[in-house]
N, C-alpha and C positions, 0 to 999 in steps of 0.2 A: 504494500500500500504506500502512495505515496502523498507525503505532508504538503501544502502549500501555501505556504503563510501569504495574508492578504494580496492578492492577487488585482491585480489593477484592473478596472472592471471592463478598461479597452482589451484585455485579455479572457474575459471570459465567456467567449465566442469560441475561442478554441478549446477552451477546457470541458464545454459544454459534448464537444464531437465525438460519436460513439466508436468505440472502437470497431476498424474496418479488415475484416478476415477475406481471406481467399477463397472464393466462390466458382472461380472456373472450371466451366466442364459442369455444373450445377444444374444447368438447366436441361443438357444434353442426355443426363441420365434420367432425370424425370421424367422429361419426355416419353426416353425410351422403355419407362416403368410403366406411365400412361397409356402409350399405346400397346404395350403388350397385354396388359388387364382388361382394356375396351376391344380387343381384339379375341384374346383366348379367354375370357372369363375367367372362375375357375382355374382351370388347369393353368393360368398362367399364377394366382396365388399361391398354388400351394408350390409353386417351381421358386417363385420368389423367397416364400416364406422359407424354403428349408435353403435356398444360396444365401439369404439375406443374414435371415436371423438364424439359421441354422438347426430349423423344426421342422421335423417328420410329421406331417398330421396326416387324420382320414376325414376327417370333419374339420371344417373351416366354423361352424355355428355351435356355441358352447351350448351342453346339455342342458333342460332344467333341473336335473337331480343335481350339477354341480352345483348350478347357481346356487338352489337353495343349501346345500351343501359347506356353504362357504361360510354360513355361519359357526357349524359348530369348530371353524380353525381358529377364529378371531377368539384374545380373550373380552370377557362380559364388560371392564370397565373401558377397552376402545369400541364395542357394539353402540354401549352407553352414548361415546362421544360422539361417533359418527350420526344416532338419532337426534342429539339434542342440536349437531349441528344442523342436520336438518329441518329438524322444527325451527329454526332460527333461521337460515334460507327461507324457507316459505312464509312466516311472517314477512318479512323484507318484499319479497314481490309479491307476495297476494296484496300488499296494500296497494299496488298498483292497477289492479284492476278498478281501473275510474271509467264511469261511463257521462260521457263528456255530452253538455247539454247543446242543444240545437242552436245556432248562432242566426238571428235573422238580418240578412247581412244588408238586405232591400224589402219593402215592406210587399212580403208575399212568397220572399226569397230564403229559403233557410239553407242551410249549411250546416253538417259535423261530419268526423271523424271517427270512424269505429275500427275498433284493434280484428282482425280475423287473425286466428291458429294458424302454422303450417301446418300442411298436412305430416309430412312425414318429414323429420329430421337427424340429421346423421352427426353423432357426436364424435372425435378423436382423442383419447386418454392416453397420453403418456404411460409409457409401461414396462420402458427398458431399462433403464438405469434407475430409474426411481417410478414407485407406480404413483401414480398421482391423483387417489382415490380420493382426494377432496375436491379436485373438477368435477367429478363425476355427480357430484351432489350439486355446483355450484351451474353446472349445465342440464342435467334431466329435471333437479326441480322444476324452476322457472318455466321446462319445457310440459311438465306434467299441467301446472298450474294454467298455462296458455291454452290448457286444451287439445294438443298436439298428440295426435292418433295414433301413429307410428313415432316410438323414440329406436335408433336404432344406434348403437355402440361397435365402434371397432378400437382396438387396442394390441399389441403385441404380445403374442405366447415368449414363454422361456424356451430353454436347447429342447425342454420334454414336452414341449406342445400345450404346457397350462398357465393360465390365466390365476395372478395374484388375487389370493381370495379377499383382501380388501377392495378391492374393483370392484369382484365380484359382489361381495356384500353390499358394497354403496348401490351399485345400478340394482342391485334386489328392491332395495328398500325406496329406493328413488321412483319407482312406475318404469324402469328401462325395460324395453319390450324384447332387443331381440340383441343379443351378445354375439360379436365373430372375433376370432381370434388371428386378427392379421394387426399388421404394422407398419410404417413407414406410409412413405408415397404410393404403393398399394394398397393399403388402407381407402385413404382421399380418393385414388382412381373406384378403385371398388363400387364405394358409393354415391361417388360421381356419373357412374355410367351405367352402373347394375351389373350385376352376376347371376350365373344360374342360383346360387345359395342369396346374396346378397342384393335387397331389393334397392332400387335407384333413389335415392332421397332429395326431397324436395332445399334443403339447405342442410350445408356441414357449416358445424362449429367446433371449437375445440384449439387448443394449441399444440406444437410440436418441434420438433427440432428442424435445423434448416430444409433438408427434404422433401418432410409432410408441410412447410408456409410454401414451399414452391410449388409443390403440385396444387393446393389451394389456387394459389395464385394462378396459377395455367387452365385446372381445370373451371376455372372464374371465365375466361376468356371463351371458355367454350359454352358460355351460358350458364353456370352451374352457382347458385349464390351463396357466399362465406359471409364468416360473420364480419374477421377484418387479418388481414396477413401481421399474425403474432410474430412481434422481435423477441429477441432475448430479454431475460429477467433483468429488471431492476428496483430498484430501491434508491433513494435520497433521503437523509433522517436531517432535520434539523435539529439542535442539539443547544441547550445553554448551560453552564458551569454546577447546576443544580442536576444535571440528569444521570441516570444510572449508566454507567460504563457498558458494565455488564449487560444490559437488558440492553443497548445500544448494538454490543459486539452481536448477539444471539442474533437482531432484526438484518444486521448486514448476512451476517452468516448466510441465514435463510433463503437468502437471495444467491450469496454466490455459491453453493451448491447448486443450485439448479442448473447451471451448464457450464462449460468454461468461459462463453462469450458472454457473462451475466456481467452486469456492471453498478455497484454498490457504491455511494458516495454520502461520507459526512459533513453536512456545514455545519459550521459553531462561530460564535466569538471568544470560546475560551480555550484559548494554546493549550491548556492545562488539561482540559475531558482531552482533548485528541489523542494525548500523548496515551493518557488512560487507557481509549478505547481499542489506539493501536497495540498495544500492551494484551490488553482483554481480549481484541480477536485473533490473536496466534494464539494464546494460550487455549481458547475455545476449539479452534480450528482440529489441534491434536483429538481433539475427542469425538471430531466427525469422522461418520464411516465411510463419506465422500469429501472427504479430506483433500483428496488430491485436484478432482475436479476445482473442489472449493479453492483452492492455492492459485491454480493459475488464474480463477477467475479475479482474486484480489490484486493479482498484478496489475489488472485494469483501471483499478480502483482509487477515489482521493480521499483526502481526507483536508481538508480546506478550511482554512481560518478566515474569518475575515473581520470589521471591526464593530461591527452592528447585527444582531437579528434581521434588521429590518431591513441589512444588506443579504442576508443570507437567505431571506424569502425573495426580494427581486433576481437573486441567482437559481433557485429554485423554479422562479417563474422563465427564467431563460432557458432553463434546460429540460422541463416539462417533463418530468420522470414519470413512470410508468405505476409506480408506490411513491407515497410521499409520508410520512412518520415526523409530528410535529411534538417533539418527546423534550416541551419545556414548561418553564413555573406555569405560563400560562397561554396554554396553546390554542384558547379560542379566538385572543387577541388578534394572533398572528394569521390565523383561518381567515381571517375577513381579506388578509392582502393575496389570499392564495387565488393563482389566476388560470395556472397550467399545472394540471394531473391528471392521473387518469384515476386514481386512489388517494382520499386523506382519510390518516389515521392520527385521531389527536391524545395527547397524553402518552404516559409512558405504558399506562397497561392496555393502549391499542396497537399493540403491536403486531406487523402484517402479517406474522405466521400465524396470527387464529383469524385470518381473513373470512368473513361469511359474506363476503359481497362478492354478484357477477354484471358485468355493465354490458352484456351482449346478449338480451334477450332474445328467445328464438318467436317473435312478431314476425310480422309484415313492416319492412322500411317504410319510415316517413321519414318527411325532412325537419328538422329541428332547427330554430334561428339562434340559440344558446346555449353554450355549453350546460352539460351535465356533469357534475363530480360528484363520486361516493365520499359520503364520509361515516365514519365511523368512530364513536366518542365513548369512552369505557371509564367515568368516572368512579363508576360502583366496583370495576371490578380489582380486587386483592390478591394474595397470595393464598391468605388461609380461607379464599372463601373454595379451596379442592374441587376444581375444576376438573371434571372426570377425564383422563388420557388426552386433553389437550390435541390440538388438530396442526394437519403440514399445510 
């Protein structure tokens, strides 16, 4: 991680710049993933699935005895979490359902707006390096709630052809209708285009690693509607001399585990939490089991001084992060100047690893004149108030 003390703000235009990876040949192979799937259906998944990921399967469509099965692996007090978090997703968007009164826009003339369900929708679940069985809640609620007929799940088998029985549990419990066991850009093609097994879905959503936002991306082109081409994780915390280290290093963490191209960044005014926190995230780092990934994604990473809060929300607002963690004495203040995120989290015990917000409902597109931001404010919640297995 690297320190920046007060940086001149005609400099933080470049500091803002996401880190830029090698992507050539990127598009070449998707393609050529795409059209072998819209081509051979079938027979061309399971060709992929076992070059790709290296599974033998005879079935592409996970059984219902597994699904339900999947419970008795999980133990009782993450079932616990995994429910409460979803009763807490669906609070969150059922209040959504608003049915909007008739506008009379010329006398005789009315006007409104009414939400219709997709029909059928095709989720993408991370599943290879880490299963990411809290999308899976934060994508089929919302989709159960909309009314949406067909929910349909693809996600990645292991070398033995099975599906982590956290997925599994979440899409049980969530109204997920129909579970396949593929991965990658074969995935997206899959239900992009349809298969003998795998029916054609009306929108995928979901994120993934560069392969699966490419073939999104492509198979967009071909008509096919996504929700939005996912970049890499990040996080931005701001941070004042009152804030916990520790509970700082945990929220970076969280972030740069999720791939190596993740990009985690601290503003403060106080030299003195940085040093802290740089301290506090190597020492935390040894104790992840994705340690390594997590390592090079902090190479990316700052940690940035500057002389004001209220300089370190207009650098926040220049650099629009994806998470934004507002973990100071008094972080509603500072909320009111917040202009670009895609996520606020205020307070120290909002922090974005018990994320229960998704800002990509599966609706029908309308056009919006104003941004929308999540926030999320956890004044109530403690330590000793034993929060059953805590969520990723």
């Amino acid at each position: 991680m690297k320190t920046i003390l007060n940086p001149n703000p005609e400099n933080w235009e470049s500091l803002c710049k996401r880190p830029v990876f090698d992507r050539i040949g990127l598009e070449k192979i998707v393609s050529s993933i795409l059209r072998k799937v819209k081509n051979d259906g079938d027979s061309a998944l399971f060709d992929l699935s076992e070059n790709l990921d290296g599974a033998v399967m005879n079935s592409l469509r996970v059984p219902e005895s597994e699904i339900k099965g999947s419970a008795k692996i999980i133990p009782q007090n993450l079932r616990n979490a995994i429910l409460v978090a979803m009763v807490n997703i669906e609070k969150f968007h059922r209040a959504q359902l608003i049915n909007e009164k008739p506008v009379e826009t010329t006398k005789g003339v009315k006007c409104w707006r009414k939400s219709i369900p997709i029909n059928k929708v095709g989720l993408y679940i991370p599943g290879g390096t880490a299963p990411l069985f809290s999308t899976v809640l934060m994508l089929a609620v919302p989709a159960k709630i909309a009314g949406c007929t067909k929910i349909i799940l693809c996600t990645p088998p292991d070398k033995n052809g099975n599906i982590n029985p956290l997925i599994l549990y979440a899409a049980f419990v969530s109204g997920v209708t129909d579970i396949f066991k593929i991965g990658g850009a074969q995935a997206i093609a899959a239900m992009a285009y349809g298969t003998e097994s795998v029916p054609k879905v009306d929108k995928i959503f979901g994120p993934g690693n560069q392969y699966v936002t490419k073939a999104k991306e492509m198979v967009q082109l071909d008509g096919i509607p996504i929700d939005i081409p996912a970049g890499p994780s990040e996080v931005l915390v701001i941070a004042d001399r009152n804030s916990d280290p520790s509970f700082i290093a945990s929220d970076l963490l969280s972030q740069a585990e999720h791939g190596t191209d993740s990009q985690v960044i601290l503003v403060t005014d106080s030299q003195e939490l940085s040093d802290y926190v740089k301290e506090e995230t190597y020492k935390q780092l040894k104790q992840l089991r994705r340690k390594d990934i997590a390592a090079i994604a902090l190479e990316n990473s700052l940690l940035i001084v500057l002389s004001s809060l209220e300089q370190c929300v207009e650098f926040s607002n220049l650099f629009a992060p994806e998470h934004l963690i507002i973990s100071t004495t008094d972080p509603l203040f500072l909320a009111e100047k917040v202009l670009n995120a895609g996520s606020v989290f205020l307070g120290k015990y909002s922090c974005e690893c018990r994320r229960l917000c998704f800002r990509n409902k599966p609706y029908t597109s309308d056009i919006r004149l104003c941004k929308k931001l999540q926030w999320c404010f956890d004044r109530e919640f403690h330590e000793e108030n034993n929060f059953p297995g805590g969520f990723t």
